[in-house]
N, C-alpha and C positions, 0 to 999 in steps of 0.2 A: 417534230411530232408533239402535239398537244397534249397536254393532261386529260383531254374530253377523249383523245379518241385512245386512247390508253386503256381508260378503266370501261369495261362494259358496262351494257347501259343494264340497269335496273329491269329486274322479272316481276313482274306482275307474283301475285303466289298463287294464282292460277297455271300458270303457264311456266311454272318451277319447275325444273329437272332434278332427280339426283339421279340420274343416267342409271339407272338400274333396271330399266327394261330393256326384257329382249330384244324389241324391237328397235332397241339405241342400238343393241350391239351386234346386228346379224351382220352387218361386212366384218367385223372383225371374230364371228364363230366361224364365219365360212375359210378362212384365211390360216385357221390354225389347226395343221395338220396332225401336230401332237397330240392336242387336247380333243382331236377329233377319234384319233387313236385310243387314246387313253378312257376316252368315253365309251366307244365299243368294247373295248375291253374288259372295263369294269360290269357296263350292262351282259356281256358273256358269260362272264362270272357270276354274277348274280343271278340273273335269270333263272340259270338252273335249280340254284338254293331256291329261291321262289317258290318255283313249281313245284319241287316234291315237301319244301315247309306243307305247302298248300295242301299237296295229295295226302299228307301223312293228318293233318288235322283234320281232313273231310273221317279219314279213316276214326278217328278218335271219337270223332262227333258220333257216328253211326252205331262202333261200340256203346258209347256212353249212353246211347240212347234202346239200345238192346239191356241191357245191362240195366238201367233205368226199368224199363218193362217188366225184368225178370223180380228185380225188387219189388214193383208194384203189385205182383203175382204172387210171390211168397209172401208179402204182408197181407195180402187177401187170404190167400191158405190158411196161415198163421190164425188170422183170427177168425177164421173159421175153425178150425179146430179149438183153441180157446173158447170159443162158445158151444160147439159141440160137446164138449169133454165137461164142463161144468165141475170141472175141478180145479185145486187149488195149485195147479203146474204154476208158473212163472215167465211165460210168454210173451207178457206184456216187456217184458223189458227186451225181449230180443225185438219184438215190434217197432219198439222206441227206437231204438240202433238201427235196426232197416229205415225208417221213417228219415233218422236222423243220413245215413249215406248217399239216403236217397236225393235230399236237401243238399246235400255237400256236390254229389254229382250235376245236380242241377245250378248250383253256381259255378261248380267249373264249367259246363258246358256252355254257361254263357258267356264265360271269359274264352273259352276256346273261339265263338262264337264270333266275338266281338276280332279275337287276333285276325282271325279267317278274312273279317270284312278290311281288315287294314290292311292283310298283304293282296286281297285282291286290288284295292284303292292302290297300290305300291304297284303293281304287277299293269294297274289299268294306265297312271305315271310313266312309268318305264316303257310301253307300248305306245304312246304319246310322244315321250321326248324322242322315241325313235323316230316315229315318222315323221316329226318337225327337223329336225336332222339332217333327213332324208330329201325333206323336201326341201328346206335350207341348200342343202349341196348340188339338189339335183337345180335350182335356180340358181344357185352361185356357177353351178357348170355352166348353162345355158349364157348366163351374163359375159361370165370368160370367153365363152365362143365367138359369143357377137363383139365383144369389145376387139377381137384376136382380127377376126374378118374385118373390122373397121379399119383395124393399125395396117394391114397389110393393102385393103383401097385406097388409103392415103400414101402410105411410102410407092405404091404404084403410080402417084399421082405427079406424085414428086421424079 
């Protein structure tokens, strides 16, 4: 054996691998029954945390946003009565403080807002990798079949 045919030949850096795609590895996803297991498993598990993370913030959102109106509502009253009364009550500073919750509500709701849109991207992920999975196994079965029917026309043959 040669030193030439030893060392592989030279990759272009077009045509460089570092084998980290899927598609390097689907004979060996379809082939590993544990980590097929293990996969369902954990997507089981999770899934459900998902959905109700999910339902419970839609929930938050809706208050926050009831609760936002009701503020906006009694800061209107507020100063309506503050100018009505034409006296020297001290309202403006409870106004300031609704103003002020009302501010603070409104950047939570846009971080609620924002989590919402990552566990649906999370939840849209996880409904993906299932079906590639899915389809993964249901083509690795088909393959297994026909390779099964081939083995058995040839030892017939024989």
């Amino acid at each position: 054996m040669s030193t030439e045919e030893s060392t592989p030949p030279a990759m272009d850096v077009d045509t460089a691998s570092d084998n980290t795609s899927i598609d390097d590895k689907i004979d060996d996803f379809c082939e590993n029954p544990t980590r097929d297991a293990l996969t369902e498993g954990l997507m089981s598990l999770l899934k459900p945390t998902v959905d109700q993370l999910d339902e419970r913030i839609r929930a938050t959102r809706i208050c926050q946003i009831e609760l936002k109106q009701r503020i906006e509502s009694l800061t209107d009253v507020l100063t309506k009565i503050n100018e009505a009364l034409q006296c020297p009550f001290e309202t403006d500073s409870y106004v300031k403080k609704l103003i002020n919750a009302k501010q603070k509500i409104t950047v939570v709701s846009n971080i609620l807002q924002t989590t919402q849109e990552r566990i649906n991207k999370l939840h849209q992920a996880v409904e993906r990798n299932t079906a590639k999975r899915k389809a993964l196994l249901d083509h690795s079965s088909m393959y297994s079949g026909t390779s099964n029917i081939q083995e058995k026309e040839e030892a017939a043959e024989n």
